[in-house]
C-alpha positions in Angstrom: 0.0 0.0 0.0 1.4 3.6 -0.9 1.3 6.4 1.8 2.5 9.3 2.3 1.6 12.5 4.6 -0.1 14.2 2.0 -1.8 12.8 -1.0 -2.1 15.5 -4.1 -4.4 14.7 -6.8 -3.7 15.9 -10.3 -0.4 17.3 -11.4 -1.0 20.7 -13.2 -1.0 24.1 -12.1 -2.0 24.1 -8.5 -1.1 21.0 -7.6 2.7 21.1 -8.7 3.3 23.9 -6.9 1.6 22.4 -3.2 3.9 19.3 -3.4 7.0 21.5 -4.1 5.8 23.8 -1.1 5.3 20.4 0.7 8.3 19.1 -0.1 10.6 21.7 0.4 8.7 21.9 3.8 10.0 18.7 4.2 6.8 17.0 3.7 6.4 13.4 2.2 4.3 13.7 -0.7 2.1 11.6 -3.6 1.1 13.1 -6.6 -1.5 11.4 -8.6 -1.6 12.3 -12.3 -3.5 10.3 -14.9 -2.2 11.9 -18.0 1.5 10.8 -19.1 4.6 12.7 -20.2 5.0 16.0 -21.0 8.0 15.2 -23.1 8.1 16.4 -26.8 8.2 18.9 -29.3 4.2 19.8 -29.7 4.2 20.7 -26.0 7.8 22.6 -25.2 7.5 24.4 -28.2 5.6 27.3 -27.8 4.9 28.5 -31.3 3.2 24.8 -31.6 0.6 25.9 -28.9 -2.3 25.0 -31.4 -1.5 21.6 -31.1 -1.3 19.9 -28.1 -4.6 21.0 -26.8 -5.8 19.5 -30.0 -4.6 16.4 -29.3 -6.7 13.4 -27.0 -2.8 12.2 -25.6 -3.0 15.2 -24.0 -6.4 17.0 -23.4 -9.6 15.1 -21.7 -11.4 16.2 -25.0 -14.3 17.9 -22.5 -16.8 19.6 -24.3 -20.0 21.4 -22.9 -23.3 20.5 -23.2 -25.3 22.5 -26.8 -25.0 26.0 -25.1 -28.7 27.3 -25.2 -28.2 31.2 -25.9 -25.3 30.7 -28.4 -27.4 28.4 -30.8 -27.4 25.5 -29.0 -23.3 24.8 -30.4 -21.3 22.5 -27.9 -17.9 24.2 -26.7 -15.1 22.8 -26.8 -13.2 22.5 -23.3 -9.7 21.5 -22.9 -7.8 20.7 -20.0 -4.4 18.9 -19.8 -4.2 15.3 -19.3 -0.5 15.6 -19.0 1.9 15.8 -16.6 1.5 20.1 -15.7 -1.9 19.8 -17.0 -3.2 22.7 -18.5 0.2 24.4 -18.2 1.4 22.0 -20.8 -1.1 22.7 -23.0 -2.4 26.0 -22.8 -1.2 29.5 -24.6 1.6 30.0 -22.2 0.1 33.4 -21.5 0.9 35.0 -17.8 -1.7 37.2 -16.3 -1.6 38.0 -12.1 -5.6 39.1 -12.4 -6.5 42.8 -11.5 -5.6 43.7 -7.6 -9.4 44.3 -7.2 -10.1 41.1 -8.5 -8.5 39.9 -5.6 -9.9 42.2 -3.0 -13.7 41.2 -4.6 -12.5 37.8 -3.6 -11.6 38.8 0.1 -15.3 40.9 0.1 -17.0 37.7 -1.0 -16.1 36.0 2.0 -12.6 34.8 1.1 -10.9 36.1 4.5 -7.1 36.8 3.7 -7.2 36.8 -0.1 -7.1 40.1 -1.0 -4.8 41.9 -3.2 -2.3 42.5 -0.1 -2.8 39.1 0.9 -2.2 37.2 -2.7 0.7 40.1 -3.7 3.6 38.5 -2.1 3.0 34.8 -3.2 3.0 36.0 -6.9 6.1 37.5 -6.5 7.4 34.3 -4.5 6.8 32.1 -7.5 8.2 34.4 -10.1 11.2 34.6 -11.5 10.8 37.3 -14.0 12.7 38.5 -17.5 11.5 41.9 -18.7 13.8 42.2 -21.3 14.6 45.8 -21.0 10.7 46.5 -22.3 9.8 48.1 -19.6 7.9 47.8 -15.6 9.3 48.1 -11.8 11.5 45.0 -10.8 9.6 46.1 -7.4 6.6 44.5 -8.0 7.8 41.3 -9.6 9.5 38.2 -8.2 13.0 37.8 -9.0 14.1 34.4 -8.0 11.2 32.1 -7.7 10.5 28.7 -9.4 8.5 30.1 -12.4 10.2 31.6 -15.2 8.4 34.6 -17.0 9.8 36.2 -20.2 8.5 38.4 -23.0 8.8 37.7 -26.9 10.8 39.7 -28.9 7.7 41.9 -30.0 9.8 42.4 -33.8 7.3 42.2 -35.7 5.8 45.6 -36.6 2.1 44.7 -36.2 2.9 43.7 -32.3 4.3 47.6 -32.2 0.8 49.3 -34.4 -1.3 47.5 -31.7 0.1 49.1 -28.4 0.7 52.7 -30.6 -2.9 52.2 -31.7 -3.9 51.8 -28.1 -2.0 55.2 -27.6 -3.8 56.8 -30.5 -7.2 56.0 -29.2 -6.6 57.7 -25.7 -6.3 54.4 -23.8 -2.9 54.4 -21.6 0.3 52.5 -22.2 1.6 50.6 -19.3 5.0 48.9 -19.3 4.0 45.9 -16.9 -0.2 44.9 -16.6 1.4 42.8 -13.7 2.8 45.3 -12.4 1.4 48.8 -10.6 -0.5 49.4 -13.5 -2.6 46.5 -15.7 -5.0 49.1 -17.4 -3.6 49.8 -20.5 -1.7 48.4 -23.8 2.1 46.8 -23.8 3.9 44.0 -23.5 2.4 40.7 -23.1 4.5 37.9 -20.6 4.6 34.3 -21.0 5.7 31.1 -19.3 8.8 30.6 -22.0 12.4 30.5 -20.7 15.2 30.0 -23.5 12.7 29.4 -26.1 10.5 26.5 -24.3 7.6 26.4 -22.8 8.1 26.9 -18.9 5.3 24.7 -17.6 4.0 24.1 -13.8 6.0 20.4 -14.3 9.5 22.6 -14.9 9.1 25.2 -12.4 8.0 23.1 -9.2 7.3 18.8 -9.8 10.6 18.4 -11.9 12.6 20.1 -8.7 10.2 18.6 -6.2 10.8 14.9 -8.2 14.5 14.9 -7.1 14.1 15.3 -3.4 12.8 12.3 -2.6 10.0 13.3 -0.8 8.2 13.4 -3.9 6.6 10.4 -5.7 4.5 10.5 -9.2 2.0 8.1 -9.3 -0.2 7.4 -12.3 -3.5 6.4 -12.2 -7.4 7.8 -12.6 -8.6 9.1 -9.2 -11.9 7.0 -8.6 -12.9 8.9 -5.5 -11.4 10.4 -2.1 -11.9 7.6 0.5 -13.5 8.7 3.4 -13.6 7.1 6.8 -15.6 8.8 9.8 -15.8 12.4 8.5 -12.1 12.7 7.3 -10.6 12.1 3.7 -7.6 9.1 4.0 -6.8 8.3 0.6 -7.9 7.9 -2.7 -9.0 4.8 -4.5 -7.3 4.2 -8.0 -9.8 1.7 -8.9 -6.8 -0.6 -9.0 -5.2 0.6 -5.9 -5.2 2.3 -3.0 -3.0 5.4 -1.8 -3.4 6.4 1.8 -3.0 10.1 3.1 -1.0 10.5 7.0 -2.4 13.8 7.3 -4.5 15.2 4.4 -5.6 15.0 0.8 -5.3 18.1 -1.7 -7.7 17.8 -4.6 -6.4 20.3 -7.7 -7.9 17.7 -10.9 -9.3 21.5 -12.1 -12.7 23.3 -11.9 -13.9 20.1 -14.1 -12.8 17.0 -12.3 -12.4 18.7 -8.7 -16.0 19.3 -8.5 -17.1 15.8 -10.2 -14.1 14.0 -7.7 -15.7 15.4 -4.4 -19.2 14.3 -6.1 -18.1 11.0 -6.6 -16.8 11.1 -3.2 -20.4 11.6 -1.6 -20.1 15.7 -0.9 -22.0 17.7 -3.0 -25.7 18.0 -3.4 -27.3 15.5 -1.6 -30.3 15.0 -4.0 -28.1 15.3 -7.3 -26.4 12.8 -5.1 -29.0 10.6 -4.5 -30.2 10.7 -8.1 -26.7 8.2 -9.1 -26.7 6.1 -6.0 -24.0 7.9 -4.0 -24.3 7.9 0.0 -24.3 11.5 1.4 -21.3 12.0 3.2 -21.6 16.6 3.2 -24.3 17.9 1.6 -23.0 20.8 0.2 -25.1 22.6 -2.4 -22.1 24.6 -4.3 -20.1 21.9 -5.7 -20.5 21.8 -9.2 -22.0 25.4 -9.0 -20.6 28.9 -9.8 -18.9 27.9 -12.9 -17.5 30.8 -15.0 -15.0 31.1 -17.7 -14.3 34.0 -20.5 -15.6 34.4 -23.7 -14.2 36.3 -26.5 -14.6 36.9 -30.3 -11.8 37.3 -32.8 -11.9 40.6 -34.5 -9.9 39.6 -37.6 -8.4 41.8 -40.4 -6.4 41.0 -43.7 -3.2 42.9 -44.3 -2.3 44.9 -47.0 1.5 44.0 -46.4 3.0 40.3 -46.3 4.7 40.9 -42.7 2.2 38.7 -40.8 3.1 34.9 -39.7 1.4 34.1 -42.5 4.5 33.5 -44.5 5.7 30.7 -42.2 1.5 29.0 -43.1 3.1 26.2 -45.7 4.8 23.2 -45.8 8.3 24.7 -46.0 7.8 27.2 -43.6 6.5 25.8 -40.9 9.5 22.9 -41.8 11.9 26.0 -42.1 10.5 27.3 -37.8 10.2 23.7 -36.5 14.1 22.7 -37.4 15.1 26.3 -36.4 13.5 25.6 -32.9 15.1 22.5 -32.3 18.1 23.0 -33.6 18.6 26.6 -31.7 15.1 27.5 -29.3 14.9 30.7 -31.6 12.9 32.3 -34.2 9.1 32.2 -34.8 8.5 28.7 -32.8 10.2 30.3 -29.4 7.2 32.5 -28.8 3.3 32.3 -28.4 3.2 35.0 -30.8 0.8 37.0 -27.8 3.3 39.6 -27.5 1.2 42.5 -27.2 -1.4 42.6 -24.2 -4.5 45.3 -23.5 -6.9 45.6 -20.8 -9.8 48.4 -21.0 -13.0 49.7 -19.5 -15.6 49.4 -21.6 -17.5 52.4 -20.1 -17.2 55.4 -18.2 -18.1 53.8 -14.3 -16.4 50.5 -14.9 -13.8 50.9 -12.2 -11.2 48.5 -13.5 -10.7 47.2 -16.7 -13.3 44.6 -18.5 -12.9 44.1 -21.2 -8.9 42.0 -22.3 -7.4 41.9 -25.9 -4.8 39.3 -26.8 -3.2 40.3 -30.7 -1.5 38.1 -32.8 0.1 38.9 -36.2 -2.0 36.3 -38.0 -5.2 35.8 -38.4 -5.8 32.2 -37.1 -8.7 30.1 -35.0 -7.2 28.1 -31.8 -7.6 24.9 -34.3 -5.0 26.3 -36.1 -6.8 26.8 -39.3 -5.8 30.1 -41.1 -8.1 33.0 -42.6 -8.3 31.9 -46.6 -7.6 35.9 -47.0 -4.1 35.3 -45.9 -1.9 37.6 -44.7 -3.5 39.4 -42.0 -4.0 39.7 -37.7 -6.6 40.2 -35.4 -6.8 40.5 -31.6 -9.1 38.4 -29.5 -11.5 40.3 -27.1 -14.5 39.4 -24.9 -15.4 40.9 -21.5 -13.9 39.9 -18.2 -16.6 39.4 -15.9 -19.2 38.0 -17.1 -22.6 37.5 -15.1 -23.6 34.5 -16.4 -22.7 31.2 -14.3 -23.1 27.6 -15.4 -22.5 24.0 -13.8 -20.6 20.7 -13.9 -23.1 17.8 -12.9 -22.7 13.9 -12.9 -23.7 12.1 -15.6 -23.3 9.0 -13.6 -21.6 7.2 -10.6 -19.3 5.8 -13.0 -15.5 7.5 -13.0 -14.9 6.6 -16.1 -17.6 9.1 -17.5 -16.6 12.8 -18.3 -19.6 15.3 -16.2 -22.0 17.0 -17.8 -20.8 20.8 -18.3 -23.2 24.0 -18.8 -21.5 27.2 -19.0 -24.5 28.9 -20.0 -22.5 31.5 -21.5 -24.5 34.6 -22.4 -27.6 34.1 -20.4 -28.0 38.2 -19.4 -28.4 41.3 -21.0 -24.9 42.9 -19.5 -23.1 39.5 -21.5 -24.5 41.3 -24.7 -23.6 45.2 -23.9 -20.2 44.1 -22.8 -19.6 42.4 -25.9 -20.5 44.2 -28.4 -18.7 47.3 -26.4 -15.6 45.6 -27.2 -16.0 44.6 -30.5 -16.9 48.4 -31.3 -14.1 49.8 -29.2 -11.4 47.0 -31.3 -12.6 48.2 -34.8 -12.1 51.6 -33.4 -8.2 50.8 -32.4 -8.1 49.2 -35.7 -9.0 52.6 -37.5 -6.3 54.2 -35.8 -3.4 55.7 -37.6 -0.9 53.1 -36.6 -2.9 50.4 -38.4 -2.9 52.7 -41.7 -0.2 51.0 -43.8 -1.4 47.5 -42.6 -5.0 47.2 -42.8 -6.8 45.8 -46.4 -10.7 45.2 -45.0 -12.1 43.3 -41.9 -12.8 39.6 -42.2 -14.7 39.0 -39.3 -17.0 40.0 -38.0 -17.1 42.3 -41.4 -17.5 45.9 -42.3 -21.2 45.3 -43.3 -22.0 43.8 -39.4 -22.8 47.0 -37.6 -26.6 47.3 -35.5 -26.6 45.6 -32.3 -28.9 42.4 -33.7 -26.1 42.0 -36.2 -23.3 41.5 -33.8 -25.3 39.9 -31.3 -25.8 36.6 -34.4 -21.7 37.1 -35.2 -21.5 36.5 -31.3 -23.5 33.4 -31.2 -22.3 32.1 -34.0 -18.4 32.4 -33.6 -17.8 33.1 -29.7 -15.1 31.1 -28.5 -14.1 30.0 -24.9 -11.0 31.3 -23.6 -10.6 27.9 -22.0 -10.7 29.9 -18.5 -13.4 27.7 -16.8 -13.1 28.1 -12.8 -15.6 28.2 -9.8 -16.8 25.4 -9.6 -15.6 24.6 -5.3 -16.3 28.2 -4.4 -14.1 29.6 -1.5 -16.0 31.4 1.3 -16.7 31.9 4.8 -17.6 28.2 6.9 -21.0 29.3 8.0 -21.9 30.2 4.1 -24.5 27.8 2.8 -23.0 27.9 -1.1 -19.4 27.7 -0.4 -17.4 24.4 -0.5 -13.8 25.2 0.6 -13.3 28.2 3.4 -10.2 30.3 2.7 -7.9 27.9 3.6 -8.7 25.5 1.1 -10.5 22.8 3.2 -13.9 21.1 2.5 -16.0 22.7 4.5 -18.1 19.8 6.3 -15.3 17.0 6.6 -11.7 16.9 7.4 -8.2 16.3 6.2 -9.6 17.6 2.1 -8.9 20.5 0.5 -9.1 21.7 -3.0 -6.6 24.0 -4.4 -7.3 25.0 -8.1 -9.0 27.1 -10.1 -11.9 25.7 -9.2 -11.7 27.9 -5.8 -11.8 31.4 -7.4 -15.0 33.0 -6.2 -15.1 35.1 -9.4 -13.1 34.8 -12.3 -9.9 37.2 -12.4 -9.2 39.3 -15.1 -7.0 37.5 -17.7 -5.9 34.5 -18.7 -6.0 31.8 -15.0 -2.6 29.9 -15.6 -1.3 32.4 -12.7 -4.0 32.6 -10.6 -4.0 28.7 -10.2 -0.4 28.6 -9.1 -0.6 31.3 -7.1 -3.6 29.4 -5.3 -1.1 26.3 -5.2 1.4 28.2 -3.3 -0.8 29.9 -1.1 -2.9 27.1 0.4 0.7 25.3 0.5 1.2 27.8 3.5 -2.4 27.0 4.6 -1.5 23.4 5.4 2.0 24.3 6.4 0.2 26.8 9.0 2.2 29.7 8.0 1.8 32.8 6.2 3.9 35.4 4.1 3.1 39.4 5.0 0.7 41.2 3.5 2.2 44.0 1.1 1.3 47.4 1.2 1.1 48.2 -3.0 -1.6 50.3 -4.1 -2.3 49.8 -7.3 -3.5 52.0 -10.2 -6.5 52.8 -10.7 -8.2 55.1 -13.6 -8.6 58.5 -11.5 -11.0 59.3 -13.1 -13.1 56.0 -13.8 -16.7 57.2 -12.7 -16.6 60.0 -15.8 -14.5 58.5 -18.3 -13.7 55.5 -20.8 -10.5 56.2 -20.8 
């Protein structure tokens, strides 16, 4: 029988860094990660992004149930089945969140998770490259596990995009993760020397060669629990015990379906598939949330996009370049240039998030037939709408049932079709002049509200930021799962720390977020705690009156 003190299930973004913490801690640790290596080109290269989360060997191939107010299409959910889970698969993009994203947490009942609170732990995990473009060493980490770099931003479109920003009144900030996120610049990304710098690099690799550490594959079946308190999990096959506790972070899919399985949840959806009642709490599986966006796509009147490399030989000509030296075109996610706005005068911190890219492309890798062109993905940050993850059945084996129910209020569509307006406008600025031929989507002709609202339905995308779903809050509140120390609230020795914990979704893309939660309720278990900081961050002065 395998035991350990603690027992951590799922090896990606969370979960790496709490058996590092552990570890270093001294700790004697299990991992449990069903997916397999994270070895190979598709995944360490980062220009190859497309790819891997395209691929079943490395994704669970989720996808949502037909989404009723976006014509009843089913979305596509990835999430990493490979060791660093969706850190090995996902756009490499590095976003803290917004400082009151944080400090909303800490207001919704998430005691000791404001801004203050989370600031330190993101600059304990970072290790952080500017690369002379820019932003206050001050409010970065220097010598954590995580490395953080920027692209090379040489390409000219990546420059026409923050200098169209600057035309159209918005401010230019030298480090959204820094002091100031609201603004245009330069994007970061979890590449060091031209690979991708997963969750698996920065803390499991490290944590792997102390000893204390052991990976263990296999699919979690559910948590065993004996009188009130979590003491292993069952493989199916076999059985790994847990000294002290167990730390579910399988993400804000397969945390909320694992504790289900496990008998907490909601005790009649329980009942409905046969499982005892072991907590009845009515939020897991609720609250789900994730970000939406649309890509505003235009075809250049100038070869200088990717486009060139979009062939046979080119793509030949990146790949050997990238292995043979970790340079050129493959040694980059191509985000390079980063924006984060208000949509309206009153919207005290930006809402709205642009990601550009000097090609105009769909996350399947399929290529606009205009060729040579760009386009910058935007959709709103905080979205009202909430969905669910549900069981289908008692049966492991069986992916949950997903609603997102993306779109389901009126403020979805305002905030929306803000943005898409408030792109074109950025796009008709004068640093787009020599560059711009005519708008592919959503087209020039797409202009009256009922118009945009169809292009929405029809060609909305998830960001693949789902979170949620195991709600952190206060013990004595009825729809929280975890309190804000990551444990169960209703049984002992169980906590969750993932995604899946975020009261609200943060601004950005969650890669972040999640490790930051990993290293934070680390210090939970570990009964210790780093100081709070004192940074105030920027905010618009004059937000109430103005857009920008």
């Amino acid at each position: 029988m395998m035991e350990a003190d603690y027992v951590v299930v799922g090896a990606g973004s969370g979960g790496c860094a709490v058996a590092y913490r552990l570890a270093e801690a001294g700790k004697s640790v299990i991992v449990i990660e069903y997916g397999g290596s994270d070895a190979g080109p598709f995944i360490q290269m980062p220009g190859a992004l497309s790819y891997p989360m395209n691929m079943s060997r490395y994704d669970w191939g989720f996808s949502s149930e037909p989404e009723p107010h976006l014509g009843g299409r089913r979305m596509a959910t990835p999430r990493g089945k490979v060791v660093g889970g969706s850190s090995s698969i996902n756009g490499m993009i590095y976003v803290r969140g917004h400082a009151r994203d944080f400090d909303t947490w800490r207001d919704m009942g998430a005691d000791g998770w404001g801004y203050a609170d989370v600031l330190p732990y993101y600059k304990r995990m970072e290790n952080w490259h500017h690369g002379g473009q820019g932003g206050d060493d001050a409010w970065r980490g220097l010598d954590g596990p995580l490395h953080i770099s920027r692209g090379r931003r040489d390409n000219p479109l990546v420059q026409a995009f923050v200098e169209a920003g600057r035309q159209a009144g918005y401010p230019v900030t030298g480090d959204y993760n820094g002091h100031q996120q609201e603004g245009f610049g330069p994007f970061d990304m979890t590449v060091w020397k031209g690979a991708r710098y997963s969750a698996a690099k920065a803390y499991l690799t490290p944590a792997l060669q102390s000893s204390r550490v052991r990976l263990v594959r296999g699919l979690a079946h559910r948590v065993i629990m004996q009188n009130g308190r979590a003491t292993g999990v069952d493989l199916g096959d076999q059985v790994v015990r847990a000294r002290h506790e167990v730390i579910l972070a399988a993400s804000s899919i397969n945390s909320p379906k694992l504790l289900m399985l496990s008998g907490i949840g909601p005790a009649a959806h329980l009942s409905e598939h046969g499982i005892p009642v072991i907590a009845d709490r009515p939020g897991v599986g609720q609250n789900l949330q994730d970000h939406l966006e649309l890509y505003v796509q235009m075809a250049a009147s100038q070869p200088v996009s990717l486009y060139k490399y979009w062939n046979l030989l080119g793509k030949a000509y990146v790949g050997a370049r990238w292995l043979l030296t970790r340079t050129g075109p493959g040694a980059s996610n191509q985000f390079e240039s980063a924006g984060f706005i208000r949509s309206a005068a009153g919207v005290e911190y930006p809402d709205l998030q642009y990601h550009f890219l000097p090609i105009a492309i769909r996350y399947d890798g399929q290529a606009a037939p205009e060729g040579h062109g760009f386009q910058a993905h935007v959709g709103p940050m905080r979205s009202p709408s909430r969905g669910e993850i549900t069981l289908r059945s008692a049966d492991p084996l069986e992916a949950p049932k997903i609603v997102f129910n993306y779109m389901s209020t009126e403020k979805d569509w305002q905030d929306f079709r803000a943005g898409i307006r408030l792109t074109r406008e950025i796009f008709a600025q004068e640093a787009f002049a020599p560059y711009v031929k005519h708008e592919i989507q959503p087209g020039a002709h797409v202009q009256s509200d009922d118009e945009l609202d169809a292009v929405i339905r029809e060609h909305a995308e998830s960001a693949y930021h789902p979170c949620g779903t195991c709600r952190m809050g206060r013990a004595d509140d009825p729809g929280a799962v975890v309190d804000p120390e990551g444990r169960v609230i209703g049984v002992d020795g169980l906590r969750v720390a993932d995604s899946s914990v975020f009261p609200q979704i943060t601004n950005g893309n969650l890669n972040a977020p999640s490790i930051m939660t990993g290293e934070k309720i680390s210090d939970h278990i570990l009964g210790r705690r780093l100081s709070p900081s004192n940074d105030a961050p920027w905010i618009h002065p004059n937000w109430q009156t103005e857009q920008r």
